[in-house]
N, C-alpha and C positions, 0 to 999 in steps of 0.2 A: 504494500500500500504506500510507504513513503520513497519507495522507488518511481510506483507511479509518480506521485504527485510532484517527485522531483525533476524527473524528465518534462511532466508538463510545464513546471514551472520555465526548464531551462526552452522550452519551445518556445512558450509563449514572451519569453525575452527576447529572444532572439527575430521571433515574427513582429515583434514592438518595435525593435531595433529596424526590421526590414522598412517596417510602413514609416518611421520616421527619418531614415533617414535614405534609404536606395528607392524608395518609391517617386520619391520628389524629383532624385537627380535622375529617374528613368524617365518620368514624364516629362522631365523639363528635356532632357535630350529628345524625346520623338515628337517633343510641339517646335521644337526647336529646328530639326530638320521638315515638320510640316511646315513652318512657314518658311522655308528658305523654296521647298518644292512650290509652292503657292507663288512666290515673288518669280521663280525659274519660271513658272505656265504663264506668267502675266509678261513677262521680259520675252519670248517665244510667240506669244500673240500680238505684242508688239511688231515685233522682227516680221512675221507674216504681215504684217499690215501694210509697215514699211518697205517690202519688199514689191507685196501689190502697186502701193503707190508710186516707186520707181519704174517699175515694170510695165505699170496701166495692165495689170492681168485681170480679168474678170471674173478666172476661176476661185472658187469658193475652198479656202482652206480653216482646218479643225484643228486646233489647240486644247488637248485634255486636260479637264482640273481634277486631282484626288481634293478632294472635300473632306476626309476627314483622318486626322492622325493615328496614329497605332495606339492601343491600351493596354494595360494591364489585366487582367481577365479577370473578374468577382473581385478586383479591388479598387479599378482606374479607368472607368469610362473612356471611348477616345472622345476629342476636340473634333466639333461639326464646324466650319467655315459657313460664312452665308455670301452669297452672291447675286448680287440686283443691279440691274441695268432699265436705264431710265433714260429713251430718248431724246428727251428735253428737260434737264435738268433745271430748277429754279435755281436763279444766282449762278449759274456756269453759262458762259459768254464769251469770244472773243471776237474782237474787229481791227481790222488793219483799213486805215486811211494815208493815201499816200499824195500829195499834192504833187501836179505836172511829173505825174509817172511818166508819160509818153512824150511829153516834153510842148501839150498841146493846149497846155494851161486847164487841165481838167485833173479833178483828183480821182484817183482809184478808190475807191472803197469795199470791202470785203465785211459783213458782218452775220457773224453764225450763232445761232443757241446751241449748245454742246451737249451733246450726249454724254453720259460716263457710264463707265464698267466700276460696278465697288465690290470688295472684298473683306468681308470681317472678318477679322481672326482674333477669336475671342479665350484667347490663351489662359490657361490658370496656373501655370508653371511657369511657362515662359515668358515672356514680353507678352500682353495683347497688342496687336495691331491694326490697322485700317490700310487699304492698298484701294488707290484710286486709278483709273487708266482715264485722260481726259487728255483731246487736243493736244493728242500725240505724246503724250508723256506719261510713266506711271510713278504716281506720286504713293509713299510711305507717311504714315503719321505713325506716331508713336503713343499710343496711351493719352495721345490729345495733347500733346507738350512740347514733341518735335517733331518736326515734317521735314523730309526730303523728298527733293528728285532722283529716286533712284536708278529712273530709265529717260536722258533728254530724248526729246523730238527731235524731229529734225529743223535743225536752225543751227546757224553758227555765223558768226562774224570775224575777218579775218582785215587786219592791215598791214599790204604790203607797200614798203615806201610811202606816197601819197595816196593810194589808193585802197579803198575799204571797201570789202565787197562782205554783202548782208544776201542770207538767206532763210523763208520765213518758211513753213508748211502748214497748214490752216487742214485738224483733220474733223470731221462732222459725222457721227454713228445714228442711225437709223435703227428701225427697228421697233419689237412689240415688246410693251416694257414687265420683265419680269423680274420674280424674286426666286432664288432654289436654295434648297438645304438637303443635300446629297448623302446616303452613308456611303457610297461610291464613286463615281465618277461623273463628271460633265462632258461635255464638249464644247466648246463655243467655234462659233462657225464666224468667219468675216468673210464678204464678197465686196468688192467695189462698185460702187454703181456710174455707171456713166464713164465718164472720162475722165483723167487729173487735167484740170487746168493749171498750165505752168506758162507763165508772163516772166521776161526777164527785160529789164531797163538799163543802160551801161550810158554813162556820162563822164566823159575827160573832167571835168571840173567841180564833180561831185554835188551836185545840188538840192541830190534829194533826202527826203527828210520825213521818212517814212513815223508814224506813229500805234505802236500796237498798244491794246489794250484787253486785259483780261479779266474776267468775273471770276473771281473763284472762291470755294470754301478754302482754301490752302494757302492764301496770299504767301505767306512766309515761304513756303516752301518754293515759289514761282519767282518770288522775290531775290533770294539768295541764290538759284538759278543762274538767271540774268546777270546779277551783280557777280559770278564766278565765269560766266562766259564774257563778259568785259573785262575780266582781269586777264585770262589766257589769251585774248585774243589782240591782248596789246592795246587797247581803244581808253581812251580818254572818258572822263566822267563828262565832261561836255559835251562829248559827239556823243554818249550813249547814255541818258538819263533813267533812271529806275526810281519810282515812288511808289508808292503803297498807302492804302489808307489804314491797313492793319495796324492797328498800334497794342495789341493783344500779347507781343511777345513770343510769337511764333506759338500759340495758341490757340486752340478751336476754341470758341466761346458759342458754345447752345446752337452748332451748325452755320454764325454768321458767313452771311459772303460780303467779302473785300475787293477791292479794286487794284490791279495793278498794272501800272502805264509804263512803256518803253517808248522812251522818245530817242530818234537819232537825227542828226544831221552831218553834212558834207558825205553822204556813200555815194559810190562812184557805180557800183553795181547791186543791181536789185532784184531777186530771184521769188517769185510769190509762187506756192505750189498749194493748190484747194484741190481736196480729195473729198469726196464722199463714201460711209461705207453701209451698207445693211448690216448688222450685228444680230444670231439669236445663239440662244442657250437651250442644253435640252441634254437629257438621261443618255450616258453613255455604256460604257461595259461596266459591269460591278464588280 
């Protein structure tokens, strides 16, 4: 009898030992590698889009999402992801205005309501996080505290000698707006519709003085963006201005959306590239 009671005791030490202290660091390792897989199918659905859009291909390509992380079995439930797409999102917007684009004394204008792809990842071990895919970019939030761009669009600005050449891509998702909570897999499907419109402008004497403007929940993150592609790219705080009305501290506050403006002037070349895309989601292999 005190043999028994002795081995249980030493079990049930040892199984206390397990749940406090390898159980956390096992879950925190497979939420950990879920959301890295999760950010890989959003940086891949990207890749496909931008591929489309260079390409002008029409064909419809499928990027799989695992939705939910590994568990523990009778002791550790796994992590369910949730996925919605909203083809016109409140508060997500971007417009480029460009004055004497053509050099005709007419301004260009470009202005889109933006679809997004959103991602929760509602961790309890790991980090929680939020993954946004909007206007070509997919953006990370952290627990509501820090935002990145962890995937840019396409855009880049470049000065060589006197000459600065800007390039913008303006992307627009379509589609019927839904929400999924998978214990297996997704697919999400992109097709291009139409044609990429791609306008390109080139002046010896740099005149133009393009102005974009973005709606976003993320301002910070789109913010800091910007202000790191003007640093690499050699460009001046006067040729390439960045404002925000975020004043939150790179914070989400109750979903607010903020403004964030890119003003340039003297670029010598000017590249605008509008895409559109269908976007749906739907049950894949389990």
């Amino acid at each position: 009898m005190v043999g028994t009671l002795l081995a249980l005791l030493v079990f049930l030490s040892l199984f206390g030992t397990f749940l406090v202290f390898y159980l956390p660091l096992w879950m925190t390792d497979d939420e950990s590698a879920f959301t890295a897989n999760l950010q890989a199918s959003l940086a891949n659905l990207q890749s496909n889009m931008q591929l489309q859009t260079l390409e002008g291909s029409s064909a419809s390509l499928a990027q799989p999402f695992t939705m939910t992380s590994q568990s523990v079995p009778l002791l550790a439930v796994p992590t369910s992801a949730t996925l919605s797409f909203l083809p016109d999102t409140a508060g997500a917007s971007v417009s480029l205005k460009v004055p004497n684009f053509f050099g005709s004394g007419l301004t260009y204008s470009q202005s889109l309501s933006l679809g997004t792809l959103t991602l929760v990842v509602p961790n309890r071990y790991y980090t929680a996080s939020t993954f946004e895919y909007e206007d070509g970019a997919v953006i990370q939030s952290v627990s509501d505290t820090n935002q990145y761009v962890v995937y840019p669009p396409i855009f880049s600005i470049e000065k060589l000698g006197q000459n600065t050449t800007l390039t913008v891509a303006l992307t627009q998702m379509y589609g019927n707006a839904t929400r999924l909570v998978s214990p297996g897999t997704i697919q999400v499907y992109s097709q291009l519709l139409g044609t990429v419109q791609t306008l390109t402008s080139q002046y010896s004497t740099g005149t133009l003085a393009p102005v974009l403007t973005l709606q976003t929940h993320y301002a910070c993150a789109w913010t800091n963006f910007f202000l790191q592609e003007r640093r690499s790219g050699n460009i001046s705080a006067s040729q390439m201005t960045v404002t925000s009305t975020d004043t939150s501290g790179c914070k989400t506050v109750n979903g607010d959306s903020e403004t964030v403006t890119v003003g340039f002037t003297a670029i010598n070349s000017l590249t605008v590239i509008v895409s559109n895309f269908q976007l749906s989601a739907g049950i894949g292999v389990t």
